[in-house]
Structure formats: structure tokens, C-alpha cells
C-alpha positions, 0 to 999 in steps of 0.5 A, a space after each residue: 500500500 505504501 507504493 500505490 499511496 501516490 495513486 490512489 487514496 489510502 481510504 480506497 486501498 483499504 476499501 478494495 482490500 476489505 481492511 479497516 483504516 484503522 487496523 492499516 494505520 496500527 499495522 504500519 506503525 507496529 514493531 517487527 515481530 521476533 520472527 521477523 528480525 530473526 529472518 533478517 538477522 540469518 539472512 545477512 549472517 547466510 549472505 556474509 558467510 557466503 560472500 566471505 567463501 568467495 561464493 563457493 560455500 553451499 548451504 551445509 558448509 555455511 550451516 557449520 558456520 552459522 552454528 559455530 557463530 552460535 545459531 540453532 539452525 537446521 539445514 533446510 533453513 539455510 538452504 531455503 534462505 539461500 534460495 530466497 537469496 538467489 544464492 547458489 554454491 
């Protein structure tokens, strides 16, 4: 909503998408969720280490280093974050 806010108004967004404006405006002003940050936080760790390799590291290479970083991580998080990232070992 934040991109079309310049060609269209908020009151009708929030009418097409069947939202209050009210519960638009206390969503935009919310904090990120513990989830949220994180994803963001593994995803920076997952994108440095695999810059760090020279972009060689696959995900079970860059999972010994995010545990060894301290991280409690399963191999398929890595590698579904490498993905969304369009990294490729």
C-alpha cells in the first residue's frame, strides 16, 4: 500500500482490500515481530558467510558456520534462505 499511496487514496486501498483504516494505520506503525528480525538477522549472517567463501560455500558448509557463530539452525533453513537469496554454491 505504501507504493500505490501516490495513486490512489489510502481510504480506497483499504476499501478494495476489505481492511479497516484503522487496523492499516496500527499495522504500519507496529514493531517487527521476533520472527521477523530473526529472518533478517540469518539472512545477512547466510549472505556474509557466503560472500566471505568467495561464493563457493553451499548451504551445509555455511550451516557449520552459522552454528559455530552460535545459531540453532537446521539445514533446510539455510538452504531455503539461500534460495530466497538467489544464492547458489
Amino acid at each position: 500500500m505504501l507504493v500505490e499511496k501516490t495513486n490512489f487514496s489510502i481510504v480506497r486501498m483499504v476499501r478494495l482490500l476489505a481492511v479497516s483504516r484503522s487496523g492499516y494505520y496500527a499495522w504500519l506503525g507496529r514493531s517487527p515481530s521476533e520472527r521477523a528480525v530473526r529472518r533478517e538477522n540469518i539472512e545477512q549472517k547466510v549472505a556474509w558467510f557466503h560472500s566471505d567463501s568467495d561464493e563457493v560455500y553451499g548451504s551445509l558448509r555455511i550451516l557449520a558456520d552459522l552454528r559455530a557463530d552460535g545459531e540453532i539452525i537446521s539445514r533446510k533453513t539455510v538452504a531455503s534462505t539461500m534460495r530466497r537469496l538467489g544464492l547458489v554454491g
